[in-house]
mmJSON file of the N, C-alpha and C atoms, coordinates in Angstrom:
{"data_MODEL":{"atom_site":{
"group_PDB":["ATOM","ATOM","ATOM","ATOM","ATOM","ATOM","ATOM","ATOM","ATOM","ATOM","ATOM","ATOM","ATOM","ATOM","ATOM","ATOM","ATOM","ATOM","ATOM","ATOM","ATOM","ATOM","ATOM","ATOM","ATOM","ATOM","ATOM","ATOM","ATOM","ATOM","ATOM","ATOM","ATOM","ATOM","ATOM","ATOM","ATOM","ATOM","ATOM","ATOM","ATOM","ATOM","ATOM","ATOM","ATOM","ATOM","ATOM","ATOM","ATOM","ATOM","ATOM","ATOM","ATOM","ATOM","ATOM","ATOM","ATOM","ATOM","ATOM","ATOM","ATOM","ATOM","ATOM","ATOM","ATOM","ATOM","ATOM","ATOM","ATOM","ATOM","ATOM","ATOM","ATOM","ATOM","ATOM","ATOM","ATOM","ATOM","ATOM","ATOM","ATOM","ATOM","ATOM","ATOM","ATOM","ATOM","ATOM","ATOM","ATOM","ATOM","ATOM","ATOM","ATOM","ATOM","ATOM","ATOM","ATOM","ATOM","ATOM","ATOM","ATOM","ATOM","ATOM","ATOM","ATOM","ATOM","ATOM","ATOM","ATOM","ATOM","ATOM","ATOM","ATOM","ATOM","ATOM","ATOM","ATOM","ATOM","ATOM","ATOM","ATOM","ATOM","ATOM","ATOM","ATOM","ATOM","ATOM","ATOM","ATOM","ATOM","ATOM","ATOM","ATOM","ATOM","ATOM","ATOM","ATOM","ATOM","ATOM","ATOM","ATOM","ATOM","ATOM","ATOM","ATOM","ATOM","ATOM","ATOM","ATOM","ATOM","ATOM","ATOM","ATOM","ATOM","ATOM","ATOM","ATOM","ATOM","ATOM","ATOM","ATOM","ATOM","ATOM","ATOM","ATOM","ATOM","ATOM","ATOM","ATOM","ATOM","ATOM","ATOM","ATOM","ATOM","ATOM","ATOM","ATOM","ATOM","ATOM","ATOM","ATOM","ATOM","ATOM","ATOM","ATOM","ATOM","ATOM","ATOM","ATOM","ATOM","ATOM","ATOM","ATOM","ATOM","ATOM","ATOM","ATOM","ATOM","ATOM","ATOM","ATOM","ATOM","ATOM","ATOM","ATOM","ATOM","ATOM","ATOM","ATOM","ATOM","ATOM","ATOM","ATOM","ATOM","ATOM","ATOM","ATOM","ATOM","ATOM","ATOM","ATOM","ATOM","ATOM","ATOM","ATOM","ATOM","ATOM","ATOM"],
"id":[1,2,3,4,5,6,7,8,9,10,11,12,13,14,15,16,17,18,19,20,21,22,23,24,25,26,27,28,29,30,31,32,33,34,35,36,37,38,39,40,41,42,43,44,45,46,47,48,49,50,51,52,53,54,55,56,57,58,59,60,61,62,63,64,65,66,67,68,69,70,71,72,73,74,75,76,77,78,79,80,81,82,83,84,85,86,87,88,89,90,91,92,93,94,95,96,97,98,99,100,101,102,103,104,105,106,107,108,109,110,111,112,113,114,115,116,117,118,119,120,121,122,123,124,125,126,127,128,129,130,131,132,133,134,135,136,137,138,139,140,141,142,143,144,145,146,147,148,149,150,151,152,153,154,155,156,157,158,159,160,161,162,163,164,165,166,167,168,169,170,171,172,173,174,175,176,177,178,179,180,181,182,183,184,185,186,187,188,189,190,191,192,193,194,195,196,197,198,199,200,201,202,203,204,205,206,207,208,209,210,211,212,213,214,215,216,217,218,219,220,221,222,223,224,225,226,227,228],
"type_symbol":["N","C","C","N","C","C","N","C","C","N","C","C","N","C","C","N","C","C","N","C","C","N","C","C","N","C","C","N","C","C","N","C","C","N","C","C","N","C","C","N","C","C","N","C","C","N","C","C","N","C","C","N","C","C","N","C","C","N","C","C","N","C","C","N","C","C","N","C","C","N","C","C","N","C","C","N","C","C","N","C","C","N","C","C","N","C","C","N","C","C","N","C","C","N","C","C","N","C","C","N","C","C","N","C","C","N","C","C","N","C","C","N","C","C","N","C","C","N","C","C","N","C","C","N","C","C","N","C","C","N","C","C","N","C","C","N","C","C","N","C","C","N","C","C","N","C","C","N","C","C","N","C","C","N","C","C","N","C","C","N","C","C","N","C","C","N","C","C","N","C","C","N","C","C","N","C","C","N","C","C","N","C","C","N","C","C","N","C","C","N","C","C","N","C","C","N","C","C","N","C","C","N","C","C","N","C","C","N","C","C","N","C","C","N","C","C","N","C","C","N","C","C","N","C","C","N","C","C"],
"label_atom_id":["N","CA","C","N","CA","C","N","CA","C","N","CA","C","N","CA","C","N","CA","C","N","CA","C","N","CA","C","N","CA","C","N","CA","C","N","CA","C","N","CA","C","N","CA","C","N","CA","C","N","CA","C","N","CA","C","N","CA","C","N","CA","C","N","CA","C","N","CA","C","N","CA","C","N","CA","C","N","CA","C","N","CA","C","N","CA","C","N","CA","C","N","CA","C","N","CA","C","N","CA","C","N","CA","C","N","CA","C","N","CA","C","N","CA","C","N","CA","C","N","CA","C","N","CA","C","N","CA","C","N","CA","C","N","CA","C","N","CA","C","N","CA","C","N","CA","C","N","CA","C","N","CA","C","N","CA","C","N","CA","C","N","CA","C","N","CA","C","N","CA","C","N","CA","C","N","CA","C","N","CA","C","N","CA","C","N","CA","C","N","CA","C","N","CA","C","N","CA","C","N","CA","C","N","CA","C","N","CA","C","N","CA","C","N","CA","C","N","CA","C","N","CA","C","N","CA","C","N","CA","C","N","CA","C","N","CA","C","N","CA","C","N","CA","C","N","CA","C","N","CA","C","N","CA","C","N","CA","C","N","CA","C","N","CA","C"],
"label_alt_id":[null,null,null,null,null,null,null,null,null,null,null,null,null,null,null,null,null,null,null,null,null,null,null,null,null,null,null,null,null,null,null,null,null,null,null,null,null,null,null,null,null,null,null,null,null,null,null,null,null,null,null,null,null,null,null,null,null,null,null,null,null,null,null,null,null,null,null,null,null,null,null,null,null,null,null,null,null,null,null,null,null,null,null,null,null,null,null,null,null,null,null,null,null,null,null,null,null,null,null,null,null,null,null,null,null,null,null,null,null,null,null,null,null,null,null,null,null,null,null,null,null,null,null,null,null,null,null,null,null,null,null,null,null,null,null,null,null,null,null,null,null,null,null,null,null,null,null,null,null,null,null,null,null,null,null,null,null,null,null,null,null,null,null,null,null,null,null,null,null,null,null,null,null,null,null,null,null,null,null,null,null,null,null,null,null,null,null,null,null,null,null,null,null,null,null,null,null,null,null,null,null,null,null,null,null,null,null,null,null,null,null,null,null,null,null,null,null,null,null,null,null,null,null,null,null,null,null,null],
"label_comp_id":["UNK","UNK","UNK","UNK","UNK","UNK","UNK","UNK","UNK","UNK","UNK","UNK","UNK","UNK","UNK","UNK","UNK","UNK","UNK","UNK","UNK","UNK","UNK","UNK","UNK","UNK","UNK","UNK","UNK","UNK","UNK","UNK","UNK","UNK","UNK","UNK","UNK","UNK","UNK","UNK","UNK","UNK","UNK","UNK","UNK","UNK","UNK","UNK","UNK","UNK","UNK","UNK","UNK","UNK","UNK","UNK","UNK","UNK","UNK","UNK","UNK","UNK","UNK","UNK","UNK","UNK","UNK","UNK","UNK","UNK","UNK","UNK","UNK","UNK","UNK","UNK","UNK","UNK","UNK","UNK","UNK","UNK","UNK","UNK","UNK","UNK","UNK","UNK","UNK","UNK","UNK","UNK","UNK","UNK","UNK","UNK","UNK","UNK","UNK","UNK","UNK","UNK","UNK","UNK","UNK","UNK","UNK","UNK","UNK","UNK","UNK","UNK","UNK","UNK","UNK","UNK","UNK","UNK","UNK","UNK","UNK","UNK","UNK","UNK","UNK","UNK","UNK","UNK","UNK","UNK","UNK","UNK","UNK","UNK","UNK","UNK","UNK","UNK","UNK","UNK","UNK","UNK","UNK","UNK","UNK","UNK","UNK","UNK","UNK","UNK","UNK","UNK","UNK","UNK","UNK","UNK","UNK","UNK","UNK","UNK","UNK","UNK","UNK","UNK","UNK","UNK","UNK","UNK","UNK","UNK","UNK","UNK","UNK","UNK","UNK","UNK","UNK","UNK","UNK","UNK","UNK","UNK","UNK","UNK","UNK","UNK","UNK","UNK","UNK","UNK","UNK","UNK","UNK","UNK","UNK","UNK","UNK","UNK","UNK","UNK","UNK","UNK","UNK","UNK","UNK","UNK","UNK","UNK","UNK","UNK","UNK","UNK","UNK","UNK","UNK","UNK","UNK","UNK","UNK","UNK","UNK","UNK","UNK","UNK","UNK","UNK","UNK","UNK"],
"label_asym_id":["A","A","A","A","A","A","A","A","A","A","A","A","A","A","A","A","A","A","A","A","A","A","A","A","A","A","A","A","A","A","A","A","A","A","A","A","A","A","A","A","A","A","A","A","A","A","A","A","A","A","A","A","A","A","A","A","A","A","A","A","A","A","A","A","A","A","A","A","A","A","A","A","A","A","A","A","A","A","A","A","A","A","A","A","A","A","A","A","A","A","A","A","A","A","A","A","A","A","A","A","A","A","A","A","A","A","A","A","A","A","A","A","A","A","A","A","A","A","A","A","A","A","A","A","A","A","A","A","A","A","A","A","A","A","A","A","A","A","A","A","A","A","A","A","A","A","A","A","A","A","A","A","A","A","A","A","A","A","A","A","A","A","A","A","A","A","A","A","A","A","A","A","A","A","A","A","A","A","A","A","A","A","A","A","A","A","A","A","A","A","A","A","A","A","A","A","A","A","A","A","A","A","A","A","A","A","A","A","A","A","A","A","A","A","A","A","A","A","A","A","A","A","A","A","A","A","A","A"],
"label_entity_id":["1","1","1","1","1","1","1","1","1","1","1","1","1","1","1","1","1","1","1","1","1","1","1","1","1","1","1","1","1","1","1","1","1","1","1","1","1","1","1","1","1","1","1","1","1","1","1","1","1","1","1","1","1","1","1","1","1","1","1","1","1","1","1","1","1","1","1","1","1","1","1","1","1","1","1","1","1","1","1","1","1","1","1","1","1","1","1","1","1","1","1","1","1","1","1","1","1","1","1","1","1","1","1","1","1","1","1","1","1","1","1","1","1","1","1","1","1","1","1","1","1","1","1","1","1","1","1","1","1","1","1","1","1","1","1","1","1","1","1","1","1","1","1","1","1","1","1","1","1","1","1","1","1","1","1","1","1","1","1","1","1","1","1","1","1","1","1","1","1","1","1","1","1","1","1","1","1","1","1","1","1","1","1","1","1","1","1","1","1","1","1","1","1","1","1","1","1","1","1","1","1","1","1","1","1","1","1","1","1","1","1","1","1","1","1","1","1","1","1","1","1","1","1","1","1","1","1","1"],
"label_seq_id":[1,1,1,2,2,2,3,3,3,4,4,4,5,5,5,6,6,6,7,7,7,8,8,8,9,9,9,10,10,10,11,11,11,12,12,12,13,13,13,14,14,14,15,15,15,16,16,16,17,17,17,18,18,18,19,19,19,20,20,20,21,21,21,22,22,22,23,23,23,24,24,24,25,25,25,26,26,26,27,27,27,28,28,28,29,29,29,30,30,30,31,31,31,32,32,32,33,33,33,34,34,34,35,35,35,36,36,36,37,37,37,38,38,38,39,39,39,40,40,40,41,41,41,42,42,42,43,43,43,44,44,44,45,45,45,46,46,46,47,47,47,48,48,48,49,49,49,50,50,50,51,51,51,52,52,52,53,53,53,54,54,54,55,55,55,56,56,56,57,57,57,58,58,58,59,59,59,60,60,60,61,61,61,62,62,62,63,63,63,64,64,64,65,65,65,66,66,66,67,67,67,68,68,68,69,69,69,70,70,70,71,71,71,72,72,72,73,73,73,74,74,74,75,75,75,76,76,76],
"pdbx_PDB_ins_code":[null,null,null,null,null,null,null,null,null,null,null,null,null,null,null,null,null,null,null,null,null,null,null,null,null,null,null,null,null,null,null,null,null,null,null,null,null,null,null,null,null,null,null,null,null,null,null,null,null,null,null,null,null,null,null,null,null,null,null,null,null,null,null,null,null,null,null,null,null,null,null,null,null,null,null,null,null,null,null,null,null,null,null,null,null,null,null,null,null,null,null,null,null,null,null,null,null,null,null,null,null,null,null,null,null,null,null,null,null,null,null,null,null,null,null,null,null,null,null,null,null,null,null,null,null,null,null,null,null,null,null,null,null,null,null,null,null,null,null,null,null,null,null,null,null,null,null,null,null,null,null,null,null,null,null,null,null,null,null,null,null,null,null,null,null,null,null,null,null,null,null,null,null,null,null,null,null,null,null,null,null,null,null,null,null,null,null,null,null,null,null,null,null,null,null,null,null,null,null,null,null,null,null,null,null,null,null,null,null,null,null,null,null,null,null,null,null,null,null,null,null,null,null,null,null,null,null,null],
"Cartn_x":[0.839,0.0,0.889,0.779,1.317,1.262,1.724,1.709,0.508,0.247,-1.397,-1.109,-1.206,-1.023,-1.354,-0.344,-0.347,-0.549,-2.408,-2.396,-2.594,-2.793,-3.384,-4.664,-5.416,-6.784,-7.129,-6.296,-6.621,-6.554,-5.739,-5.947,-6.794,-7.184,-8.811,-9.3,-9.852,-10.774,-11.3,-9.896,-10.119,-10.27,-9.973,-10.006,-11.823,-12.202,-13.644,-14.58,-14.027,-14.922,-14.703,-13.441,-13.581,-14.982,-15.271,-16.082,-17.744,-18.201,-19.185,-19.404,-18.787,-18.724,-18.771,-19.44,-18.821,-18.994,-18.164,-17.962,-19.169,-20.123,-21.164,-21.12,-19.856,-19.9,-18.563,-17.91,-16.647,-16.745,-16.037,-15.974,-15.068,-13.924,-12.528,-12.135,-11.322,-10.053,-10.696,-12.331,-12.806,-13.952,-13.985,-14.447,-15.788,-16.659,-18.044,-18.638,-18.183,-18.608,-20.129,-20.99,-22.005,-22.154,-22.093,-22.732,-24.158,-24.453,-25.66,-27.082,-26.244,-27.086,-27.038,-26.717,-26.558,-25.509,-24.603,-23.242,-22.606,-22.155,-21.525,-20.395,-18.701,-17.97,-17.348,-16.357,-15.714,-13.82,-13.212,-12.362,-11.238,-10.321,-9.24,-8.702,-8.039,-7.806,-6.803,-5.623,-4.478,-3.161,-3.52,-2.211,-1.862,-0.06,0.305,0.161,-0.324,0.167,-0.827,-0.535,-0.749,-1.912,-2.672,-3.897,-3.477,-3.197,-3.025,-3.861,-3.345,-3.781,-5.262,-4.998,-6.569,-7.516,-7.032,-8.163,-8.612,-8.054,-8.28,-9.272,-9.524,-10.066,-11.224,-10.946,-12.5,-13.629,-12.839,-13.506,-13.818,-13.093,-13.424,-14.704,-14.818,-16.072,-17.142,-17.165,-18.084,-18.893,-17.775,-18.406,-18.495,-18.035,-18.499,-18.226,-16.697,-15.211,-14.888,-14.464,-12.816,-12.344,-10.777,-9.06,-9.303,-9.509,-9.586,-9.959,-11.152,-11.845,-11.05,-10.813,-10.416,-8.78,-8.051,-6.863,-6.71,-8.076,-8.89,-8.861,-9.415,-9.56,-8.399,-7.45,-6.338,-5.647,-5.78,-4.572,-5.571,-6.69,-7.01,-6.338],
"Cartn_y":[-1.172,0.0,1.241,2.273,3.338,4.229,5.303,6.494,7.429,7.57,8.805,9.889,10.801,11.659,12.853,13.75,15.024,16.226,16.942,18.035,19.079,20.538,21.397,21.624,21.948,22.312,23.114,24.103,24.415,23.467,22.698,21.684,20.635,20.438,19.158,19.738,20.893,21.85,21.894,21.813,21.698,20.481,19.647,17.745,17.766,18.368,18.35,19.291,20.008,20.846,19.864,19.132,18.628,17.029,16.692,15.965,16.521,18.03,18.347,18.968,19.268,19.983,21.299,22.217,23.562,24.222,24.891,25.805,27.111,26.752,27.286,28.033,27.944,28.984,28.89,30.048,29.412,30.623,29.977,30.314,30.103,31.329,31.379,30.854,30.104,28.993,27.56,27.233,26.003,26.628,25.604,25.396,24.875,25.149,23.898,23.678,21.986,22.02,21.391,21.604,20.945,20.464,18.841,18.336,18.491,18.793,18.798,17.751,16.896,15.556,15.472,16.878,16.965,16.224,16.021,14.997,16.708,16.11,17.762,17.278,18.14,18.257,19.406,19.211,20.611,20.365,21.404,21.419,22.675,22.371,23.176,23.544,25.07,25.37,26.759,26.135,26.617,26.828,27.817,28.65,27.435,27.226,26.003,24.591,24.709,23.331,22.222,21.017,19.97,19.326,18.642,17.697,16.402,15.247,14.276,13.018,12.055,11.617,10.646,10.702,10.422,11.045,12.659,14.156,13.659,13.447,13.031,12.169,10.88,10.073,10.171,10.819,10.998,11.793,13.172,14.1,12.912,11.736,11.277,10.721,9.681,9.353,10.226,11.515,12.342,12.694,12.611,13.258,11.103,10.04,8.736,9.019,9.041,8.715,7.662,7.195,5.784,6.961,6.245,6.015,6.124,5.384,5.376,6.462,6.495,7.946,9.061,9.204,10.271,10.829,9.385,9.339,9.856,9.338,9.581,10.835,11.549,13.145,14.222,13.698,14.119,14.145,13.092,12.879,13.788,14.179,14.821,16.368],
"Cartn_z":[0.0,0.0,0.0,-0.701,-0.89,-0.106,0.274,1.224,1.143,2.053,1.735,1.57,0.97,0.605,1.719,2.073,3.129,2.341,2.754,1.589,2.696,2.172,3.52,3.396,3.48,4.123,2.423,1.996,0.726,-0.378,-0.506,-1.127,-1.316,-0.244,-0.262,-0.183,-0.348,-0.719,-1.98,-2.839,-4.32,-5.093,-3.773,-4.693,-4.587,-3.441,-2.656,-4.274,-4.111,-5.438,-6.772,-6.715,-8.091,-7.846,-6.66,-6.499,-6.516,-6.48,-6.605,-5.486,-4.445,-3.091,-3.437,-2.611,-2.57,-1.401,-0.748,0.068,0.542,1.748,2.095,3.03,3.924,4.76,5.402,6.013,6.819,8.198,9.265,10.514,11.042,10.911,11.471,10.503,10.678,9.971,8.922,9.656,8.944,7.921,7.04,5.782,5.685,5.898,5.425,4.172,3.44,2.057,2.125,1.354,0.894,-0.64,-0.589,-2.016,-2.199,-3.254,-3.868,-3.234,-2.79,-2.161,-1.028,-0.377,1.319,2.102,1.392,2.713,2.629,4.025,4.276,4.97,5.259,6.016,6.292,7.405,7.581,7.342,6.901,6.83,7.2,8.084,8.292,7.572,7.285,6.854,7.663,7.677,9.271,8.247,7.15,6.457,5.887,5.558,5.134,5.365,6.65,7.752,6.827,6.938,6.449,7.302,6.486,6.971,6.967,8.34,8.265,7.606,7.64,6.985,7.65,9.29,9.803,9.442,10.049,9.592,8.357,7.108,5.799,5.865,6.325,6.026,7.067,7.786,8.624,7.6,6.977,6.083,4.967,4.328,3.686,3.893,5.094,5.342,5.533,6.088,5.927,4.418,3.779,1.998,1.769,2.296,1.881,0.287,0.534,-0.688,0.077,-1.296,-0.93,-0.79,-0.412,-0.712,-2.423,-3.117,-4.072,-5.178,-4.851,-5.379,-5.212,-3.924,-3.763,-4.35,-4.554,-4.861,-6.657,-7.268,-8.717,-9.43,-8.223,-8.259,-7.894,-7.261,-7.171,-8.225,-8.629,-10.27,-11.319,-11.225,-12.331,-12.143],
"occupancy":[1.0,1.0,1.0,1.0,1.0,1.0,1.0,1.0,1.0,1.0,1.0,1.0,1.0,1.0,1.0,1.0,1.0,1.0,1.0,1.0,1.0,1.0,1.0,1.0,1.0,1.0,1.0,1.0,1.0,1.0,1.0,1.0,1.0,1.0,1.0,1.0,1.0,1.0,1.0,1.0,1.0,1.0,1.0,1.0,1.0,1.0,1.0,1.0,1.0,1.0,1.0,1.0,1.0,1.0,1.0,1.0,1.0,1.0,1.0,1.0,1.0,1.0,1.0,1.0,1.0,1.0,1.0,1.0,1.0,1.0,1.0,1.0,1.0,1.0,1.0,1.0,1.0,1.0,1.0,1.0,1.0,1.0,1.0,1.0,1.0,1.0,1.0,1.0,1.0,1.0,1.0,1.0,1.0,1.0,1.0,1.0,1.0,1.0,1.0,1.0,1.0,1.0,1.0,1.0,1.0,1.0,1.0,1.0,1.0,1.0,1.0,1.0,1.0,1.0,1.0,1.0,1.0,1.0,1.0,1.0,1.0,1.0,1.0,1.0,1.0,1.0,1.0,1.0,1.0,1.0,1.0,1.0,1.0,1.0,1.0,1.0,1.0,1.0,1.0,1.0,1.0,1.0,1.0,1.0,1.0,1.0,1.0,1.0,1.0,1.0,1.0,1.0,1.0,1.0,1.0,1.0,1.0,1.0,1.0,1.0,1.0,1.0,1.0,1.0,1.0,1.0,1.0,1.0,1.0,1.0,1.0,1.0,1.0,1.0,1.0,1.0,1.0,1.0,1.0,1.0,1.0,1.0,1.0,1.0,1.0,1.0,1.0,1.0,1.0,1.0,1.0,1.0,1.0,1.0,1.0,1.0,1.0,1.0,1.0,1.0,1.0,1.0,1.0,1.0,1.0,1.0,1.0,1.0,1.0,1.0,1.0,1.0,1.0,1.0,1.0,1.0,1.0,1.0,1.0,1.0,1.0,1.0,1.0,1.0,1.0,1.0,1.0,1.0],
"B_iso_or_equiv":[0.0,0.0,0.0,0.0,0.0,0.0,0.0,0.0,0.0,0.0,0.0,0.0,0.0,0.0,0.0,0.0,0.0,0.0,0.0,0.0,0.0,0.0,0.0,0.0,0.0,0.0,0.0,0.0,0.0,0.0,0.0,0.0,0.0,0.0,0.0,0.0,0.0,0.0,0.0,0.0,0.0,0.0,0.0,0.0,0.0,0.0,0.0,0.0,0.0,0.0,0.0,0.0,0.0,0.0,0.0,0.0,0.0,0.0,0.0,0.0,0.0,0.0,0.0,0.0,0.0,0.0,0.0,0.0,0.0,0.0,0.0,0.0,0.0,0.0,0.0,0.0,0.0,0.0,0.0,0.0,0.0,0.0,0.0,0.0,0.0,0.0,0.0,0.0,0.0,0.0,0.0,0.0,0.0,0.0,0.0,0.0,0.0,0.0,0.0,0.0,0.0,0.0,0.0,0.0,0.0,0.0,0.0,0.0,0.0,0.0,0.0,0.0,0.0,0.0,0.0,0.0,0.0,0.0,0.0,0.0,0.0,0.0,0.0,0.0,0.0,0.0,0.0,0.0,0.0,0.0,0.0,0.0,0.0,0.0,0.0,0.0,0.0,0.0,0.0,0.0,0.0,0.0,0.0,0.0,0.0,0.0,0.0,0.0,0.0,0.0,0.0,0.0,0.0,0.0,0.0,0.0,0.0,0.0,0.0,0.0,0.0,0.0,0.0,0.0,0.0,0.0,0.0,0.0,0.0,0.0,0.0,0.0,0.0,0.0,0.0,0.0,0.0,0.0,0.0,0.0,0.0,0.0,0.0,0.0,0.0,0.0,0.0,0.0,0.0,0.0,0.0,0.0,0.0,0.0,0.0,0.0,0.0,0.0,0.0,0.0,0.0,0.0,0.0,0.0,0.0,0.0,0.0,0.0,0.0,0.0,0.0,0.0,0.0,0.0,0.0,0.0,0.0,0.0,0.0,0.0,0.0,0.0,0.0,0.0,0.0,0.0,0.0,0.0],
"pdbx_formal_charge":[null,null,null,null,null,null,null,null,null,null,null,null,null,null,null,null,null,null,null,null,null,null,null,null,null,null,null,null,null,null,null,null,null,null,null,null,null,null,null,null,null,null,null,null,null,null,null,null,null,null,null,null,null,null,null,null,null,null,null,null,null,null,null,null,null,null,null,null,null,null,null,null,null,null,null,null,null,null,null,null,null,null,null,null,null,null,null,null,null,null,null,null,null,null,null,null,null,null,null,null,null,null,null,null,null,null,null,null,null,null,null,null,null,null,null,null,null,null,null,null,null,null,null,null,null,null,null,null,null,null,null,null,null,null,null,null,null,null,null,null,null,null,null,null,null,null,null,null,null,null,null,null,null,null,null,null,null,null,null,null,null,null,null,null,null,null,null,null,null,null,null,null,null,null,null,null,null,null,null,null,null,null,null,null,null,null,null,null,null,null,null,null,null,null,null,null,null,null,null,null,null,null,null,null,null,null,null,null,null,null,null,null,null,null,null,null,null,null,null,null,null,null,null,null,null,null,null,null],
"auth_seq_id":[1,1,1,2,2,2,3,3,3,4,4,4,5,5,5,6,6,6,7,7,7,8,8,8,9,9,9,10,10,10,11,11,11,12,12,12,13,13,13,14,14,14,15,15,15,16,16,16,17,17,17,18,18,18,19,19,19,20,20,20,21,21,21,22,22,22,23,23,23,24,24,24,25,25,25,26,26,26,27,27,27,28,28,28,29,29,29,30,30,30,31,31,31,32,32,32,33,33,33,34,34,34,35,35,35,36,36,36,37,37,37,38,38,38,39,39,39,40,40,40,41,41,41,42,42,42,43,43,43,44,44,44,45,45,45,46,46,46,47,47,47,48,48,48,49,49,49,50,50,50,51,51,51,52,52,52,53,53,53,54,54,54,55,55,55,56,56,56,57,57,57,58,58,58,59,59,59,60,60,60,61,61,61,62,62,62,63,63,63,64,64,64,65,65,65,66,66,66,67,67,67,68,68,68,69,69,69,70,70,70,71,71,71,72,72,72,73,73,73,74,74,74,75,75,75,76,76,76],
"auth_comp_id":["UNK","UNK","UNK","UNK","UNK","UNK","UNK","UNK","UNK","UNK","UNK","UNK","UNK","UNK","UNK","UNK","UNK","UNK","UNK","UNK","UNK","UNK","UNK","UNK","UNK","UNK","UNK","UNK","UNK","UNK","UNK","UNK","UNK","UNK","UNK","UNK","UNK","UNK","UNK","UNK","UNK","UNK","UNK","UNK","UNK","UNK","UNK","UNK","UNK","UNK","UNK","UNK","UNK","UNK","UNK","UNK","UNK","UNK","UNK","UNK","UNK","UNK","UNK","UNK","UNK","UNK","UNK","UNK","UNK","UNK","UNK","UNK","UNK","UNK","UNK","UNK","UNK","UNK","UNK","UNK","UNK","UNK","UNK","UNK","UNK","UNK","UNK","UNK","UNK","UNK","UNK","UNK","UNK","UNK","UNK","UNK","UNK","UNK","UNK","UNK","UNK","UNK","UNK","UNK","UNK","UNK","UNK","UNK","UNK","UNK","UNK","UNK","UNK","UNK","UNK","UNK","UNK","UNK","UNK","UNK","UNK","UNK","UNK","UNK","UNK","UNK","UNK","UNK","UNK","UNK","UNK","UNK","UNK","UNK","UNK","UNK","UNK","UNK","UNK","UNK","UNK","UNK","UNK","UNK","UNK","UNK","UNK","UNK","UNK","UNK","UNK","UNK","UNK","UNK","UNK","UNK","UNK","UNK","UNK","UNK","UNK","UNK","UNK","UNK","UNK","UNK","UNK","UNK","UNK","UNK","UNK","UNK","UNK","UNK","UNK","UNK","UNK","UNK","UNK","UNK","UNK","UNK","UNK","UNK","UNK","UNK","UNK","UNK","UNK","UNK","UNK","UNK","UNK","UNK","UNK","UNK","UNK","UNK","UNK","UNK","UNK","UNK","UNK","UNK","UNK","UNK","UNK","UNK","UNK","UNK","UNK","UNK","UNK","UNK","UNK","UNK","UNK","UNK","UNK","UNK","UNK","UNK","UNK","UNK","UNK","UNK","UNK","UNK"],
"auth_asym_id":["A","A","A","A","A","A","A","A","A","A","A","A","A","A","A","A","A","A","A","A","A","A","A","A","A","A","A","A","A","A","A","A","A","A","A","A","A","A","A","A","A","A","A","A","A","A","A","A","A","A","A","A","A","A","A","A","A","A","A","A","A","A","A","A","A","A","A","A","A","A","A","A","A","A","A","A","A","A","A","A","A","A","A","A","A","A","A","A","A","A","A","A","A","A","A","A","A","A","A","A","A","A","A","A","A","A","A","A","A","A","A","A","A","A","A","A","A","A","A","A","A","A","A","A","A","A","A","A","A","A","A","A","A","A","A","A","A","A","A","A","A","A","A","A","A","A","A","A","A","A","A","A","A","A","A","A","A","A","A","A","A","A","A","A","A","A","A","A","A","A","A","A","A","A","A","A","A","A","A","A","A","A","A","A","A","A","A","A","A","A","A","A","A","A","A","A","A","A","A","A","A","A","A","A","A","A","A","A","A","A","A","A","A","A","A","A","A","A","A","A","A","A","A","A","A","A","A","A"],
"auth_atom_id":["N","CA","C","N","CA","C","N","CA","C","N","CA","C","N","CA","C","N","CA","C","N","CA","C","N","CA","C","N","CA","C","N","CA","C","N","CA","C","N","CA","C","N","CA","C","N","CA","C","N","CA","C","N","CA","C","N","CA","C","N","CA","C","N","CA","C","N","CA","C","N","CA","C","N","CA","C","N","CA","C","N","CA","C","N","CA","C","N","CA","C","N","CA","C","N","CA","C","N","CA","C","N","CA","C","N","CA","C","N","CA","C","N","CA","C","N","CA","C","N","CA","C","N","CA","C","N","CA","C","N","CA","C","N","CA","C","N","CA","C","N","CA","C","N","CA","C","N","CA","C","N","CA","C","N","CA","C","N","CA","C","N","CA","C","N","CA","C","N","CA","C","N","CA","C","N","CA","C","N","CA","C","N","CA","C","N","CA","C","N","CA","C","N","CA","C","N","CA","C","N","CA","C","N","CA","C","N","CA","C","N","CA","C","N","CA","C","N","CA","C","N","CA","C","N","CA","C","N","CA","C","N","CA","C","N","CA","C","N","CA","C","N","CA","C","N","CA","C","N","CA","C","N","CA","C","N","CA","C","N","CA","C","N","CA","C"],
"pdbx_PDB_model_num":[1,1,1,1,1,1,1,1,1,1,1,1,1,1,1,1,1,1,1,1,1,1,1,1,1,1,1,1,1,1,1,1,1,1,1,1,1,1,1,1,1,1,1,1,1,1,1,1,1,1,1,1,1,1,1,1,1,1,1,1,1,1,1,1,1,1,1,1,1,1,1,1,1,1,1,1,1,1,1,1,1,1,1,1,1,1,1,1,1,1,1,1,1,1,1,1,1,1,1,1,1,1,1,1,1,1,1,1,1,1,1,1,1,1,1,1,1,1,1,1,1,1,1,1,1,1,1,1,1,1,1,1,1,1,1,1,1,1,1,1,1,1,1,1,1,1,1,1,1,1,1,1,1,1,1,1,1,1,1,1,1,1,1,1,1,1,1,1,1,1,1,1,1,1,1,1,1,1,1,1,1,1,1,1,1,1,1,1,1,1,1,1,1,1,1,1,1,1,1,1,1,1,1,1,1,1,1,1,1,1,1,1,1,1,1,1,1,1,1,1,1,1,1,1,1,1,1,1]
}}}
């Protein structure tokens, strides 16, 4: 299995929009996306600093992405 990928908070932001998410409101530092079909999450967003790769996959299950998918949308 390969390494997960360490992005910052701006960055899965934009893998998140390339999935149909968009950005509905923010408060301080976090992000709240909503898909069209109501899955919602929040995301940090703390200057450069990096999103681990738990944080990652919790937000993943929130929007209910693979690893996979999400790895999909990255490469685009």
């Amino acid at each position: 299995m390969s390494r997960r990928p360490r992005l910052t908070g701006t960055d899965l932001i934009a893998v998140l929009r390339k999935a149909g998410f968009e950005v509905i409101r923010t408060r301080g530092s976090h992000y709240r996306l909503r898909h069209p079909d109501s899955r919602c999450t929040t995301v940090p967003v703390h200057g450069n600093e990096t999103i681990g790769p738990g944080l990652i996959g919790r937000i993943l299950a929130d929007c209910e992405l693979t690893w996979d998918e999400f790895l999909d949308l990255l490469a685009k």
